[in-house]
C-alpha positions, 0 to 999 in steps of 0.5 A: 426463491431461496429461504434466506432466513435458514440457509448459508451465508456466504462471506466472501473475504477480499482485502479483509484477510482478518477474523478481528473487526471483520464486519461482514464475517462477524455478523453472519456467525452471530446469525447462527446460520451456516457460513461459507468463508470463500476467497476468490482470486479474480482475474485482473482488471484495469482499476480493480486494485489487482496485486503484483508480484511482491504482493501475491508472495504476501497474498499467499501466506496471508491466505495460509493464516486466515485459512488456518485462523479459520480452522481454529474455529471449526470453518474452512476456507474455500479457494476458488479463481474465477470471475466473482459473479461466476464463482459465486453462482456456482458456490449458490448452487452447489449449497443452497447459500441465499445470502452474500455478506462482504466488507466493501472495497473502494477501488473503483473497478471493485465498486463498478464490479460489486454494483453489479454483482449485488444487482444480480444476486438480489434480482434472483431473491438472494439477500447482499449485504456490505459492510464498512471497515476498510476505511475510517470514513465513508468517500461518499458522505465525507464531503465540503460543504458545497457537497462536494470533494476535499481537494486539500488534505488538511481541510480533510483532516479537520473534517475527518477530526469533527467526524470523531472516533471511528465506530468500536471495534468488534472481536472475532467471533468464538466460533462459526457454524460450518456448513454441514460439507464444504464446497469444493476447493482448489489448492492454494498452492496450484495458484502459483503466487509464489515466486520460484526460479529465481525466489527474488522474495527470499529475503522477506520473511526476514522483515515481514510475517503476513497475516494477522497476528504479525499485523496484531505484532507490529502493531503492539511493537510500534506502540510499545517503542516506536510511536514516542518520538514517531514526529521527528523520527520516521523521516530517518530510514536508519532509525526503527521509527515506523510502523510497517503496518502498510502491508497489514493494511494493504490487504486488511489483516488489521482494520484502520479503526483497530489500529486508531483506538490502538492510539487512544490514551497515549497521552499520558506517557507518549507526547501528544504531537507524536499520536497527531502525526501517526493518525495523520499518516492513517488519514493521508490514506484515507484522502487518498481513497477519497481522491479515488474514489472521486476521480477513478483515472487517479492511477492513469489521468494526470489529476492536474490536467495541465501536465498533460503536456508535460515533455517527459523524455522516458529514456529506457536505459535511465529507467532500468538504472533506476529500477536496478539502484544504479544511479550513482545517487546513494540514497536513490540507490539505497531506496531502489535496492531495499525495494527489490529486497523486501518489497518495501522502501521507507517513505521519505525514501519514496519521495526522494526516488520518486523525485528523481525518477521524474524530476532529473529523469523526465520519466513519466511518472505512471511508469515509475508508479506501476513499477511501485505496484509490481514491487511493494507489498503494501502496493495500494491502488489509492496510495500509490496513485496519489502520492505519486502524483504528489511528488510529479506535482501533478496531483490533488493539494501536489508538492509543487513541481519545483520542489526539487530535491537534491538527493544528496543534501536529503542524504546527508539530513535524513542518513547523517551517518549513512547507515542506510546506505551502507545496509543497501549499497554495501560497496560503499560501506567503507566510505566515511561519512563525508564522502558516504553520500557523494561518493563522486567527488571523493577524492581518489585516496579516499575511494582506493581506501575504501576499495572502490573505482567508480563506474566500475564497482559502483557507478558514476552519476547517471545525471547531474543534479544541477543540469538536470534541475535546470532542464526539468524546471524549463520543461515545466515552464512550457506548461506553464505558458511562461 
């Protein structure tokens, strides 16, 4: 049995990757018992909230910061790739640690493989404790009156309104007590989680610094100049209107509750609605991991069982027009292609791609949300599953199916004087705004002044809008059992 009152504390970091508003992490250095900052990079599981590619990138340097952060205050941070249970048996051993903190995740093979984890570990006379901080709320107590899920957002947010402010925020700890010597650590760079040949990434860090003093950043910059007037203006892709603070959050570099008090008092200079709409978009996330948390096959189960049946078509050569931005839809094309870039795509971007993807494709949209999730940094296993069952229509309080936007028309509203579009699909960047986001019926001066043969340096449109809304709207008759 081990003497838990003396020994070292494990903390085991996960999607946590911050010293600020880290619970778990700031309790043990208030112990004042050593403390052994381990990350371990688990191997991939169905449901357990794996990264993809664009991710890892971000992963590696979010590592480089908190393990640098760290030293600061006299801890190092041990690396360590396994199977969680394995490699925390082994960190056991070798220094005698008896207990465990972490902050709890809510992806539901997280939670099965934590449950588990925690059973063992206690079995054996080690103390576990978990800790809140990823969420505003707790899934399993924010529940209707009946006891049980929110189904609609915006009786979710009312309820998540009347719970009030989340808890305070807790600083970083001063100082951590490091144990006398360090277990073993492998080498982050050993882990290959940079891209290298071709370094598709390359162009990231000209957007984005992970870790989190670029989320603290991000966050004071979006405060300072974007969040007045964030209502209206975070619809245009063009505008420096977000927060891009999803990445940050992704991989909990800056804790949602830090971010919410960040808005607290704004009223006196920011409009009140603008603050409303920002903390709106921190608990859509929030009802997204509620909806996962009450139905863990979110990511691969129509929630709407309905569309079951749906008659998707998942042409492979549409599919990899889509990926590549070569749709000849320029907004869709925008969109594709600033994803490729920087791993990101602004979000009413999102809708009108994803939009496209299964509404004029008749591509399932379980394929576009995995590609999402090999692409975005900020890929998220409750983010990604619920809004893109919100635009298929086939999702918890969904946008319903015929709701088909026509990407032109969102082109012209949201990009008026096509700068988005001219920044990622810069062969076009000679069109004027007229012809800009149907560059399909320009007439043929118009394209030749602009240097451009369509289906050669920029292609013809991959389906027409009219016919397409047509067959998809049939398609989702037959579901419908009209």
């Amino acid at each position: 049995m081990t003497d838990t009152a003396a020994a070292p504390i494990i903390v085991w970091f996960r999607k946590d990757l911050r010293l600020d508003d880290n619970l778990a992490l700031k309790a043990a250095a208030d112990s004042g018992r050593r403390v052994i900052s381990l990350y371990i990079r688990e191997p991939p599981a169905p449901g357990n909230g794996s990264l993809g590619p664009a991710q890892d990138w971000w992963l590696h340097h979010s590592l480089v910061s908190l393990q640098r952060s760290l030293g600061n205050l006299g801890a190092e941070l041990v690396f360590r790739r396994g199977s969680a249970d394995t490699v925390l048996d082994e960190i056991v051993r070798e220094t005698g640690a008896g207990s465990i903190y972490w902050n709890r995740r809510h992806d539901p093979g997280g939670i099965a493989l934590d449950t588990v984890i925690k059973r063992d570990l206690k079995s054996r006379g080690l103390m576990v404790v978990s800790f809140p901080g990823q969420l505003l709320h707790d899934p399993m107590k924010l529940v209707t009156g009946a006891g049980g899920p929110y189904r609609v957002y915006t009786p979710f947010w009312r309820a998540l309104e009347r719970m009030g402010d989340p808890p305070s925020t807790v600083e970083a700890p001063r100082r951590i007590l490091a144990p006398e010597a360090n277990p073993r650590s492998e080498r982050l760079a050993d882990w290959g989680l940079l891209p290298t040949a071709p370094d598709w990434a390359r162009e990231f860090p000209e957007i984005w610094t992970p870790g989190e003093a670029g989320a603290a950043t991000k966050l004071e910059a979006f405060i300072e100049s974007a969040i007045g007037g964030y209502r209206e203006g975070r619809d245009f892709p063009a505008r420096p209107s977000t927060s891009l603070l999803s990445p940050h959050l992704a991989l909990g570099e800056i804790s949602p509750a830090r971010i919410w008090h960040a808005t607290a008092g704004l009223a006196g200079h920011i409009a009140t609605d603008d603050v409303v709409h920002f903390r709106k978009e921190l608990a859509w996330r929030e009802f997204c991991y509620h909806l996962l948390f009450h139905f863990p096959a979110l990511p691969e189960n129509n929630w709407n069982d309905r569309f079951d049946a749906f008659p998707w078509e998942n042409d492979d050569d549409l599919f990899d027009r889509w990926t590549k931005g070569m749709t000849g839809y320029p907004m869709v094309d925008a969109g594709m292609r600033q994803l490729w870039r920087h791993g990101w795509m602004h979000n009413r971007v999102r809708m009108i791609v994803a939009s496209f993807l299964v509404k004029h494709l008749m591509i399932d949209w379980r394929r576009g949300e995995k590609w999402f999730r090999q692409t975005l940094v900020d890929a998220d296993p409750a983010s990604n599953a619920a809004n893109w069952q919100w635009v298929a229509g086939s999702g918890a309080d969904a946008s319903p199916f015929f709701r088909i936007f026509n990407p032109v028309l969102q082109s012209e509203k949201f990009d008026p004087e096509g700068r988005y579009i001219r920044r990622f699909v810069p062969e076009l960047s000679r069109l004027d705004n007229r012809y800009i986001h149907r560059p399909f019926a320009a007439p043929t001066a118009a394209l030749e002044h602009a240097g451009i043969a369509l289906g050669k340096d920029y292609p013809c449109p991959i389906v027409d809008h009219g016919v397409a809304r047509a067959r998809a709207l049939t398609a989702y008759k037959s579901i419908q059992g009209e």
